[in-house]
N, C-alpha and C positions, 0 to 999 in steps of 0.2 A: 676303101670301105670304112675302116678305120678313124679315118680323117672327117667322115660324112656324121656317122656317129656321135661322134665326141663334139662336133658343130652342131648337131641336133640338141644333145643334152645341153651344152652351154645355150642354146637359145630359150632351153625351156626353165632354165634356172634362172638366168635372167629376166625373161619374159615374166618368171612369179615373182620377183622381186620390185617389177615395175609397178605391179596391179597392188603393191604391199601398201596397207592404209596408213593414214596420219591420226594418230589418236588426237590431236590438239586441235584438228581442224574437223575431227568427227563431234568432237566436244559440243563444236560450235552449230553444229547441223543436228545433234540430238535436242536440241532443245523441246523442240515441237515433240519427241517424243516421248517428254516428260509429263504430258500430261495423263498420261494413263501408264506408263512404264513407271514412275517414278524419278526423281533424280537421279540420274547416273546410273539409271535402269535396272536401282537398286528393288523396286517396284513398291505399293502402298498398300498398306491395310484394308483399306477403304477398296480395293480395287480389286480383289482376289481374282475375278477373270482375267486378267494380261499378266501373264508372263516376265519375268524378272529377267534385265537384260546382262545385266551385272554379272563380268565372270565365268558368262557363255564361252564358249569356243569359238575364233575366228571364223573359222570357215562353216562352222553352222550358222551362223548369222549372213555370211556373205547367200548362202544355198536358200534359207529364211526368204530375206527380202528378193533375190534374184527368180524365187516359186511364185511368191507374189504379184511380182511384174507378171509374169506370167502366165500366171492364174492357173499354174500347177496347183496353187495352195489357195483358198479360196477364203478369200475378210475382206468384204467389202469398203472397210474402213484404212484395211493396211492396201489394200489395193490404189485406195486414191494416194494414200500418204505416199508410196513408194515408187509410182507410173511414171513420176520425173525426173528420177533419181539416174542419174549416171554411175557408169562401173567405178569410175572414183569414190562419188559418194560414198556408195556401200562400201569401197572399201574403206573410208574413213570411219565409217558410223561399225565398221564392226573391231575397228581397231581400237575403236574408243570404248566397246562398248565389254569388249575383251580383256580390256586392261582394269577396267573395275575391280574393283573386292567384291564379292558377294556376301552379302549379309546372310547369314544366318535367320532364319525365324520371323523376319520382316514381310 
């Protein structure tokens, strides 16, 4: 029983560590979302409706886009952006987008 256990945990530690994002190659897939995030999701004056991505928390950005697909969470606009997005993806795009600084006052 013991044995069953402790193989269970090691697959779930594992198993979160495979779904674990690349921020260099989230870099690369944020681009398109610069246009209303900001760069580096730091977000725009000019744009006070969207949300600053910069500095968020992984896993609410992965929960984010995964509602979207979903259409737990309803934006017509994030809904197209995100419909083709693979579980890699997101998790690129939230590693990348987690490792931001957040700007203050921007």
């Amino acid at each position: 029983m013991m044995t069953k256990i402790i193989l269970i945990a090691a697959a779930l530690v594992f198993s979160g560590s495979a779904l674990a994002g690349d921020a260099a190659a989230g870099k690369g897939k944020a681009k398109v979302c610069a246009a209303c995030h900001g760069e580096g999701g730091a977000g725009m004056s000019a744009m006070q409706d969207f949300p600053k991505l910069a500095g968020q928390y992984n896993d609410y950005i992965v929960r984010a886009l995964k509602d979207y697909q979903s259409g737990a969470r309803k934006n017509p606009v994030m809904a197209a952006q995100v419909k083709d997005l693979k579980a890699a993806d997101i998790a690129d795009l939230a590693a990348f987008f987690s490792s931001q600084q957040a700007l203050a006052g921007k």
